[in-house]
N, C-alpha and C positions, 0 to 999 in steps of 0.2 A: 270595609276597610277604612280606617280611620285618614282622613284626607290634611297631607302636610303641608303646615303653618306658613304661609306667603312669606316668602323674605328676599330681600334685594343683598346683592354685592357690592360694594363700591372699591375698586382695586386702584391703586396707584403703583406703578413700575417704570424702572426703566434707571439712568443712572445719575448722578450728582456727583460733580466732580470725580469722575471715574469709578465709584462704589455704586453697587448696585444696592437699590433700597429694596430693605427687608424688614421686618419689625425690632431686629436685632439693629441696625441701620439708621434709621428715619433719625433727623436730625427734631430736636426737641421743639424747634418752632413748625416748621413743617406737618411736622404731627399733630399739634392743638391748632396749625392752620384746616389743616385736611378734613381733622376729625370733626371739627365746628362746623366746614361745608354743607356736611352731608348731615348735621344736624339741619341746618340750613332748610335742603332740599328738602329734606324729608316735610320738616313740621309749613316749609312754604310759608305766604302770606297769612294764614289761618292763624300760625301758632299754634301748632298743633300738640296736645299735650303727649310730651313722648317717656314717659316714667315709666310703662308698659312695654315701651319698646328695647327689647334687648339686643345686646350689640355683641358678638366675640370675634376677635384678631386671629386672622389666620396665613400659613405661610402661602407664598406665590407673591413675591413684591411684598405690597404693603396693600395688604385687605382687610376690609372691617365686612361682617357678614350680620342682616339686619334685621332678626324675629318681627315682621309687621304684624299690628293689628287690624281686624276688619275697618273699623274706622278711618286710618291710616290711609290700607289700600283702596279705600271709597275715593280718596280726594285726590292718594298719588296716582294709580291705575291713567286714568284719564290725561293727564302730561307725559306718562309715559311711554303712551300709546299715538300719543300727536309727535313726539321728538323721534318716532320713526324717519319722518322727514326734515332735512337738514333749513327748512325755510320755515320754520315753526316757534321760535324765538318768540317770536309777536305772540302767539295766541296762548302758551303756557302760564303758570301763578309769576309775576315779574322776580321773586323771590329766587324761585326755580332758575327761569332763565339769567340771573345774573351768575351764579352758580357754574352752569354750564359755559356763558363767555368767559369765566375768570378762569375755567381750569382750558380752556381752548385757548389761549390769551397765554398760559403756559407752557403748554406745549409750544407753541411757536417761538418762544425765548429758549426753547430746548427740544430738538427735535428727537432726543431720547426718552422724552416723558410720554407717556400714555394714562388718561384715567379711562374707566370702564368701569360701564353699569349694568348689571347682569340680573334681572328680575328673574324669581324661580317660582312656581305656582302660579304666575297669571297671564294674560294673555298680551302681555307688552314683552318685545324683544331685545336682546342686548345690545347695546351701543357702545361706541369709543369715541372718545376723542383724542386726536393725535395731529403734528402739525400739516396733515393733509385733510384734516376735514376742515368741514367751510359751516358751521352750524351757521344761524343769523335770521334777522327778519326780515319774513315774505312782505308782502302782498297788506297785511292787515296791521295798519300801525297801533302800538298798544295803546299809545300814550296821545292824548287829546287834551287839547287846551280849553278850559275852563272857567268861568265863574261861579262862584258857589257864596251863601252866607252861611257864617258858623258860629253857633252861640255857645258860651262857656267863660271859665273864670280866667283873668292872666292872669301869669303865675309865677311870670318874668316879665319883664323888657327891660333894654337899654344893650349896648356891646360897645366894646373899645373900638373896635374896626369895622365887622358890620352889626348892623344893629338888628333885631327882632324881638318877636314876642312868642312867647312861649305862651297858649292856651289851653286849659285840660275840658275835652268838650263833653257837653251836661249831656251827650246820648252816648255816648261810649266807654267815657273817661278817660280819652287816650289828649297825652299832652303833645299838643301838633307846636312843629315853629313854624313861625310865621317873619318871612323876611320882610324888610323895612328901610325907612330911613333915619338918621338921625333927627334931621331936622322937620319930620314930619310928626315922631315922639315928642321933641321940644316944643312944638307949638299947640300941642294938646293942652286943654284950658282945663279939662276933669286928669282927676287923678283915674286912672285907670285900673290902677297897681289890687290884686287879687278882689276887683269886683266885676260883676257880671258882663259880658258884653256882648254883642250882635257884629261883626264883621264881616266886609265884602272882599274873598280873595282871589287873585287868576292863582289857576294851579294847573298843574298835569294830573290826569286823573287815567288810571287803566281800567280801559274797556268793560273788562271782564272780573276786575275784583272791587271794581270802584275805586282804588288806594290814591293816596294822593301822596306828588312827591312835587317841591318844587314852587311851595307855599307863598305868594309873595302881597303882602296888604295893599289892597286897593282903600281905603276910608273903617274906619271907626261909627257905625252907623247910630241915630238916636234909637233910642230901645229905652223906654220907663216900661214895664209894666205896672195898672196899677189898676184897680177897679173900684168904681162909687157905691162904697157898702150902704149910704143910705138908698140908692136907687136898687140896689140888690135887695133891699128890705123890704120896700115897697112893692116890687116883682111877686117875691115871697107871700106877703099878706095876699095881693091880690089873685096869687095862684089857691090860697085859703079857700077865699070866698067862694072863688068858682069853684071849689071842688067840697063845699059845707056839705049837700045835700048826698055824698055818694059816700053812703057808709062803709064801701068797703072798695077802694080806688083798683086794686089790682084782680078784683072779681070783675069789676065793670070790661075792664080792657080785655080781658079774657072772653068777656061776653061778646064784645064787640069782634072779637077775630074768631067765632064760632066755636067757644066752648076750648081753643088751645093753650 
């Protein structure tokens, strides 16, 4: 028996300004509010590439119903399965759980609103949120304060009111901003502006995805890199010499680790 395709539900119900929402219903922000959420939830911190993932609108409220792929349910599975408990905030993707406080956060400005998330095919149960639950974080804070350095190109700086730097970093490519002062940009003696640089910043960083949110520059640190191609040259001959008499370098080493 061929075993049916994981998919989640994500339902919004209940009424606005006395009309009960329907697909027929949903006011046209609300709707590209809703429906970007639970892109949201879905793709998390990851980014998850969701072009694969089909979506169809059905009646009961306002319900979007969500064909997962294995991939998908590899990364959601596991969040979904810890928001059984209402004190799990802290330890899910921070993506996720903002997600869940914004539509909890909702409800409470409207005790007729309900969202609800109804997984089918896996071993994670359905939940709601309405303005009597209490989701939130336990026990395990996500967020820790940090020092970190980060090398990459600016890509920006300067601001009318606050000021920062935008840098796109050389291991990811992702363009982080970085808060500042003005007058600690003004008194930079290098130009900085799209060349390389090494900085020290406190951030928050999540436990569990490593993400950093909350960027703030500590110093501009010195970083040339540079190497002495005549001493590298010299290195090079003299690796020559020592190795004149061994006619065949990667047999010997072979030899040397018994024939592997």
């Amino acid at each position: 028996m061929k075993r049916k395709v994981p998919q989640i539900e994500f339902v919004l119900r209940g009424r606005v300004d006395g009309v009960e929402i329907t697909p027929a219903t949903i006011g046209l922000s609300r709707f590209n509010e809703f429906n970007q959420q639970v892109a949201t939830f879905i793709a998390g911190s990851e980014g998850l590439k969701l072009d694969d993932v089909h979506v169809s609108v059905g009646e009961g409220s306002y319900k979007l119903t969500v064909l997962l792929t294995p991939l998908v349910v590899a990364a959601l599975e596991p969040d979904l399965l810890t928001l059984q408990r209402p004190d799990s905030l802290g330890e899910i993707d921070p993506k996720r759980a903002e997600v869940v406080a914004k539509w909890q956060a909702r409800t409470k400005g409207n005790a007729e609103l309900r969202y609800a998330v109804r997984p089918h095919g896996m071993d994670a149960r359905a939940f709601e949120l309405s303005n009597s639950t209490d989701y939130r974080v336990g026990d395990i804070v996500p967020w820790v304060k940090v020092e970190k350095y980060l090398f990459g190109t600016v890509m920006d700086m300067g601001g009318v009111q606050k000021a920062n730097v935008h840098i796109r970093l050389d291991d990811s490519g992702q363009i982080v901003r970085v808060g500042t002062n003005q007058g600690y940009l003004k008194d930079q003696k290098k130009n900085r502006l799209y060349r390389k640089v090494l900085v020290r910043v406190e951030a928050d960083q999540h436990f569990r995805t490593r993400e950093l949110r909350n960027l703030r520059l500590l110093s501009f640190e010195d970083y040339e890199p540079r190497y002495d191609a005549a001493a590298l040259d010299r290195f090079a001959e003299a690796g020559r010499r020592a190795w004149a008499d061994v006619p065949d370098a990667a047999e010997w080493v072979r030899q040397l680790r018994g024939g592997v």
